[in-house]
C-alpha positions in Angstrom: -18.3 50.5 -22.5 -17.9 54.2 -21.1 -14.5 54.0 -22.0 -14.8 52.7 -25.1 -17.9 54.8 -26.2 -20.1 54.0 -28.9 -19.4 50.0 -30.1 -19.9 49.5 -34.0 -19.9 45.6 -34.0 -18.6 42.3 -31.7 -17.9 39.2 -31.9 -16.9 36.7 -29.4 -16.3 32.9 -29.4 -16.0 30.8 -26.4 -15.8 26.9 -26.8 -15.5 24.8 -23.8 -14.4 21.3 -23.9 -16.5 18.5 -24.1 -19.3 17.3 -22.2 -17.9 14.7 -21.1 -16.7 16.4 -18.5 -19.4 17.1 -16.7 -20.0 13.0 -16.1 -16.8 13.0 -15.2 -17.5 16.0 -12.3 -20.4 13.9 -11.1 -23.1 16.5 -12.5 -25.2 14.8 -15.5 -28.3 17.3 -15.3 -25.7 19.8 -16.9 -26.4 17.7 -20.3 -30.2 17.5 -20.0 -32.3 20.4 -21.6 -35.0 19.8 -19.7 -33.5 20.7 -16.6 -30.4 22.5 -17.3 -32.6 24.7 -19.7 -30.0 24.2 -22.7 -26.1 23.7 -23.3 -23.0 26.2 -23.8 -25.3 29.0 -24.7 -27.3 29.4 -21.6 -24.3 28.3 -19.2 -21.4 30.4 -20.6 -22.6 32.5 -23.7 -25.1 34.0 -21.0 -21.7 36.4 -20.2 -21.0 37.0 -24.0 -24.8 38.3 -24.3 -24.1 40.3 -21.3 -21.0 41.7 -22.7 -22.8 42.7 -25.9 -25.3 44.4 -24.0 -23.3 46.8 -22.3 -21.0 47.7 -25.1 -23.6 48.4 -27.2 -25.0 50.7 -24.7 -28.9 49.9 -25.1 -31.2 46.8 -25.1 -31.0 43.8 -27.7 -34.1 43.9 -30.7 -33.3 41.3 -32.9 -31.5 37.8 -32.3 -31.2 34.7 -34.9 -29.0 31.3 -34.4 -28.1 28.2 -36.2 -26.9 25.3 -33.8 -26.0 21.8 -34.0 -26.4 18.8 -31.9 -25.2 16.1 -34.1 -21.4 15.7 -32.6 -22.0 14.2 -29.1 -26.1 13.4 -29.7 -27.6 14.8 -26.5 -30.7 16.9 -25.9 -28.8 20.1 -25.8 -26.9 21.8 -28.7 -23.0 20.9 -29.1 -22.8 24.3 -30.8 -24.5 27.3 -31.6 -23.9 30.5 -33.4 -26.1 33.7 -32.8 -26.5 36.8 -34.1 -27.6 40.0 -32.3 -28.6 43.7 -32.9 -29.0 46.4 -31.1 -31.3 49.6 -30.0 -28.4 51.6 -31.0 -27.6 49.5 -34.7 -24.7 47.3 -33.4 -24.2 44.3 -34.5 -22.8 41.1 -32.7 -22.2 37.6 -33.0 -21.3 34.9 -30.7 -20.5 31.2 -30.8 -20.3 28.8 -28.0 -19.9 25.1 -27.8 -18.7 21.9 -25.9 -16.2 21.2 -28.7 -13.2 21.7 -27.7 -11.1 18.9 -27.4 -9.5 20.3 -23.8 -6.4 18.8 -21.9 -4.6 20.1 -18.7 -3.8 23.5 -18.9 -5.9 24.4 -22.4 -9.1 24.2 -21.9 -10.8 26.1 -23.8 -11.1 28.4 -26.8 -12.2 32.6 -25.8 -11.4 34.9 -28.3 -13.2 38.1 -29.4 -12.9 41.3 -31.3 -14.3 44.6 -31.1 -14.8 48.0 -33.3 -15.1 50.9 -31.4 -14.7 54.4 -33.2 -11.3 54.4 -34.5 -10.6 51.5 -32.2 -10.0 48.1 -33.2 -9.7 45.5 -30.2 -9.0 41.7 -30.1 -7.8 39.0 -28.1 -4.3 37.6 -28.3 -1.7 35.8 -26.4 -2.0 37.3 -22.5 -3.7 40.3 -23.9 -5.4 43.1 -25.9 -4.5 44.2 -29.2 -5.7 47.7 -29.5 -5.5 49.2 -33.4 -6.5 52.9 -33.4 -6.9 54.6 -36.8 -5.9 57.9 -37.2 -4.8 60.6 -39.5 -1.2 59.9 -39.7 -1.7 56.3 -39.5 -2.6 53.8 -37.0 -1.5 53.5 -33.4 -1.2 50.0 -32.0 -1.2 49.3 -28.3 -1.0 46.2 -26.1 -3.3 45.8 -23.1 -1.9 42.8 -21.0 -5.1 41.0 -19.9 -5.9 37.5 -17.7 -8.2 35.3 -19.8 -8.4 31.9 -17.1 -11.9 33.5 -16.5 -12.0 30.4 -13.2 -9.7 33.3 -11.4 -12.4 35.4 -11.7 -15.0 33.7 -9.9 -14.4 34.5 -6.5 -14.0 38.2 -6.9 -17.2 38.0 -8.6 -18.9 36.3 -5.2 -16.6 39.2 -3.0 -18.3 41.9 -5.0 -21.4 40.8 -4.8 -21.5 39.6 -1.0 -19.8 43.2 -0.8 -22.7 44.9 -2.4 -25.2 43.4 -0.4 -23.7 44.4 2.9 -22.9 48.0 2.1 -26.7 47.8 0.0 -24.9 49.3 -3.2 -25.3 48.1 -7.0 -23.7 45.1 -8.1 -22.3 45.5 -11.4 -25.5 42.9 -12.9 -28.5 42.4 -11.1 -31.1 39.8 -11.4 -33.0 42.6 -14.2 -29.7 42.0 -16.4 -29.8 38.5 -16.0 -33.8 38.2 -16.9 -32.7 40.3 -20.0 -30.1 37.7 -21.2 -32.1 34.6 -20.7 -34.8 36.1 -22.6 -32.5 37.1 -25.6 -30.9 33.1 -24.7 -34.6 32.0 -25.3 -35.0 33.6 -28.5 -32.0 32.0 -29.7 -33.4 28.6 -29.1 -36.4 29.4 -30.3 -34.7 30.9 -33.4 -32.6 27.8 -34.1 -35.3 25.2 -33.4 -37.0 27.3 -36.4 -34.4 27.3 -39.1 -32.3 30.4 -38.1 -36.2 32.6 -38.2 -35.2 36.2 -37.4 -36.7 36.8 -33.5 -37.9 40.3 -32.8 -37.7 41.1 -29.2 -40.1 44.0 -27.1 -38.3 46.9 -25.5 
């Protein structure tokens, strides 16, 4: 976000494959809103939320969603599109689902894009498109990037175990995560209503 500086608007997309494949992992309370809490929003749009939050630099004030649970008939949504603004007047969207139809070695569907300034950013093969307007033209610039966000995990578990021990901020902290599930509630609460506009307290 500090690199970037101010973020105009975002949007991101993350669809996972199927739920079927938690049964197959042995963990069926993943597919059970009453004690998973909800479906792809609340277990990976949670980071996407997160995301939005820091690149728009203050807190979320408005959310609305839409969502569907019609494909696979369970008690949580198969999909779900929501639609955030910020303190600071951007806008984002996100949608995640358990729609993908995944195989060995694809998996899933991440893709995103970003304005920033003069700065156009989205996802591509491997990487980062980076368009940057200026006034002889545009620039464009290729940021090679890992998406298999599984690789990620365990730095995340260093960093934090790493942050403990030398008693220094972790990059979120259980105040960040209380933020997102409270915009994540308002975008169940939203859908369950029709797509009703949610206003959220600063």
């Amino acid at each position: 976000a500090e690199a970037l500086g101010r973020t105009d608007h975002a949007s991101f997309r993350f669809i996972a494959g199927p739920p079927s494949r938690y049964l197959q992992a042995g963990n069926p309370w993943m597919l059970e809103r009453e004690v998973a809490g909800g479906g792809p929003l609340i277990n990976i749009g949670v980071h996407m939320v997160d995301m939005f939050r820091s690149l728009s630099g203050s807190e979320i004030t408005t959310v609305s969603a839409l969502s569907t649970s019609h494909i696979n008939n369970l008690s949580i949504e198969d999909f779900i599109a929501i639609t955030l603004k910020s303190a600071s007047g951007t806008i984002g969207t996100i949608e995640c689902g358990y729609t993908f139809p995944s195989a060995p070695g694809r998996q899933r569907e991440f893709t995103f894009s970003v304005r920033a300034g003069k700065r156009f950013l989205r996802s591509i093969n491997d990487g980062i498109d980076v368009v940057t307007g200026n006034e002889t033209g545009v620039e464009q610039e290729f940021l090679p990037v890992e998406f298999e966000t599984d690789l990620y995990y365990a730095k995340f578990v260093e960093h934090v175990l790493e942050a403990l021990e030398k008693k220094t901020p972790t990059i979120a902290d259980f105040g960040d995560a209380a933020r997102v599930l409270e915009v994540v509630e308002a975008a169940y609460t939203s859908a369950a209503e029709g797509g009703r506009t949610i206003h959220l307290s600063n």
